[in-house]
C-alpha positions as CSV (number, residue, x, y, z in Angstrom):
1,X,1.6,-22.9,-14.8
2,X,4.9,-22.7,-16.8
3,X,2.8,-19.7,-19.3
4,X,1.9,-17.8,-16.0
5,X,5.3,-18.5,-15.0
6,X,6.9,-17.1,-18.0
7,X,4.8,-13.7,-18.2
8,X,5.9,-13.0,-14.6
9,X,9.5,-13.3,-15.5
10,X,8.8,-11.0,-18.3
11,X,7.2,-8.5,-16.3
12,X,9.8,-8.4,-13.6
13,X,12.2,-7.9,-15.8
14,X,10.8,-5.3,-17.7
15,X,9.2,-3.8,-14.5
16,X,12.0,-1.3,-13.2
17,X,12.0,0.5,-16.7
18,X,8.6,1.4,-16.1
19,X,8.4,1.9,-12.1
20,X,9.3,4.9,-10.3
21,X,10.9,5.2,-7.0
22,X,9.1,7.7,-4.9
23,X,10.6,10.2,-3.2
24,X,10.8,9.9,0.4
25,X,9.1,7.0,0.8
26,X,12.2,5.2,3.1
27,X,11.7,8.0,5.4
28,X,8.2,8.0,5.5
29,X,8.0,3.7,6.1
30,X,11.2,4.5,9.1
31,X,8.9,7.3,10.6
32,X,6.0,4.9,10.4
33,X,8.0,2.2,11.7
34,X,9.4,3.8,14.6
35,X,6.2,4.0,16.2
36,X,3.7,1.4,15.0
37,X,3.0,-2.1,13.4
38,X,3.2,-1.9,9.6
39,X,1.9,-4.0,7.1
40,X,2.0,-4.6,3.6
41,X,-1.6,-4.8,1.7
42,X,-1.6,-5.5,-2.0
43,X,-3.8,-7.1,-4.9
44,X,-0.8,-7.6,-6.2
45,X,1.0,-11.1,-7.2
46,X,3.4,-12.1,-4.9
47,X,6.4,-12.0,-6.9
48,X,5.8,-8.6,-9.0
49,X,4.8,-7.0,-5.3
50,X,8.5,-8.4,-3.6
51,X,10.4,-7.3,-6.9
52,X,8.4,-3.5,-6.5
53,X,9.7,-3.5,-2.9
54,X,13.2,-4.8,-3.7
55,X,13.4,-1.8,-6.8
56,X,12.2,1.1,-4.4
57,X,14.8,-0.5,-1.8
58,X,12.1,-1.3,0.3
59,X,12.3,-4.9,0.9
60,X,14.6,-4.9,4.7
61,X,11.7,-3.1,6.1
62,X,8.5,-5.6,5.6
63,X,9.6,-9.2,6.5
64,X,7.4,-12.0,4.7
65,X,5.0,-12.2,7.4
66,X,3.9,-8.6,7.0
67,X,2.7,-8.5,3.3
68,X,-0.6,-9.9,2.4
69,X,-0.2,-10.2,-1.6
70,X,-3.5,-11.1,-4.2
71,X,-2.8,-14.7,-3.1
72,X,-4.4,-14.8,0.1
73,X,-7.4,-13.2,0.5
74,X,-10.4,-14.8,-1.0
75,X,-12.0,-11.2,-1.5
76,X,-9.5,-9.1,-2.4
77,X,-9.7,-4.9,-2.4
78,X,-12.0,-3.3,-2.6
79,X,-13.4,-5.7,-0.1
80,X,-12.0,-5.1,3.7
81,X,-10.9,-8.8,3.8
82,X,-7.2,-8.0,2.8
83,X,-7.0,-4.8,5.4
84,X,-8.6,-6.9,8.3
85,X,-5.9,-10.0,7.8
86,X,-3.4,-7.6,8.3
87,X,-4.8,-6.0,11.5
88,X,-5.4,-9.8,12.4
89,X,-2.3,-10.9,12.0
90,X,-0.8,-7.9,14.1
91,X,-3.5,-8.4,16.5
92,X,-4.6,-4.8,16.4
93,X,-8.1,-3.5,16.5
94,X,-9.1,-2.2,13.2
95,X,-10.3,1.0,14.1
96,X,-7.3,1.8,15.7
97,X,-5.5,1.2,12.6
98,X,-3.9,3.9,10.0
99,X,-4.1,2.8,6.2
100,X,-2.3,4.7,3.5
101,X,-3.3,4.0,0.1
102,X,-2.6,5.4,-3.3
103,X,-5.5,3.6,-4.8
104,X,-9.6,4.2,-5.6
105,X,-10.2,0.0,-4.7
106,X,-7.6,0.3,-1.8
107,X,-9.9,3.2,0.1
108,X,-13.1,1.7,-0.4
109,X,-12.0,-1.5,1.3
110,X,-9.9,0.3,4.0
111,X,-13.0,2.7,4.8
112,X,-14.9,-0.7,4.4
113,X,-13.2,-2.3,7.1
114,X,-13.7,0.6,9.5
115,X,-9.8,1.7,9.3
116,X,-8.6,5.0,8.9
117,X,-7.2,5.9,5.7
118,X,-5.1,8.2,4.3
119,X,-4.8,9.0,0.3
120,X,-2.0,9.0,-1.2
121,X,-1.4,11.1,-5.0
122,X,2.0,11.6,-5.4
123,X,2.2,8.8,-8.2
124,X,-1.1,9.9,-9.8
125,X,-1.2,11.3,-13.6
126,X,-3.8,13.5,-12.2
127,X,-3.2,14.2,-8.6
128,X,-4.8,17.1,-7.6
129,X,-8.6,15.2,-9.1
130,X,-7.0,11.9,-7.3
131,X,-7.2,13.2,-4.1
132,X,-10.8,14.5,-4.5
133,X,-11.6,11.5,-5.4
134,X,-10.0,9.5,-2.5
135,X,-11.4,11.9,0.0
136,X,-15.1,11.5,-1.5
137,X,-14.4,7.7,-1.0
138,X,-14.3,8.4,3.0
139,X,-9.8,9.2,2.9
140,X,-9.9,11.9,6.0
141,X,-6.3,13.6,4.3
142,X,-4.7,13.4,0.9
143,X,-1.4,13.9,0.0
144,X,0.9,14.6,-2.7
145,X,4.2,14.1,-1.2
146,X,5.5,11.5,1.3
147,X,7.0,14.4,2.8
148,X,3.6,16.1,4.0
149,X,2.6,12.5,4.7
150,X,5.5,12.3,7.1
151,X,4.9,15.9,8.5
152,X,1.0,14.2,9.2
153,X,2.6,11.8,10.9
154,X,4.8,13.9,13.0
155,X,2.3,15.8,14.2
């Protein structure tokens, strides 16, 4: 415990040196927000995941009872079990929910559980092959920008 407890410390603090905020992404989470149900979905542990949303200023907009962190599921991503607590939990039908991941394990359990699911690249070393990838894994759009993810939105 206190070992594990340690290296997080020592991540978090050495995390915002090495994370990026991405542009756009408060008014692409207030777009999403002003119309629908959104959720949290991360392999993540638990406290690295609330200190990434508190450095990209993100933390006001997903209350705890809208993340689902590592901790939870037994199967996590690429397995649909994370994606379909969510849609649970905000008592949606899954196929009538919108998934927007920037990861290759995050599609293939979002496509898994029957969602649609957006790719998203903008963070990507290699965007441009990210998004062919993510759209081979069943993503129906890829972006690079939260700003075309928000004019996808819009529209």
């Amino acid at each position: 415990g206190d070992i594990l407890q340690r290296l997080f410390t020592q991540v978090n603090a050495l995390a915002p040196e090495h994370m990026k905020s991405i542009d756009g992404v408060i008014d692409a989470v207030e777009m999403a927000q002003s119309f629908a149900k959104t959720y949290v979905v991360s392999n993540g542990e638990h406290n690295n995941l609330m200190a990434s949303l508190k450095f990209a200023e993100l933390l006001p907009y997903f209350p705890e009872e809208v993340i689902i962190s590592g901790r939870m599921p037994k199967n996590p991503k690429p397995a649909p079990e994370p994606f379909l607590i969510a849609s649970k939990k905000a008592d949606i039908n899954p196929e009538r929910t919108l998934v927007i991941e920037d990861s290759i394990t995050g599609v293939k359990g979002a496509v898994a559980a029957g969602m649609a699911t957006w790719g998203f690249c903008g963070t990507h070393h290699a965007p441009q092959e990210h998004a062919e990838t993510l759209l081979g894994l069943g993503a129906e759009k890829a972006f690079l920008s939260m700003e075309d993810l928000r004019k996808s939105l819009s529209s």
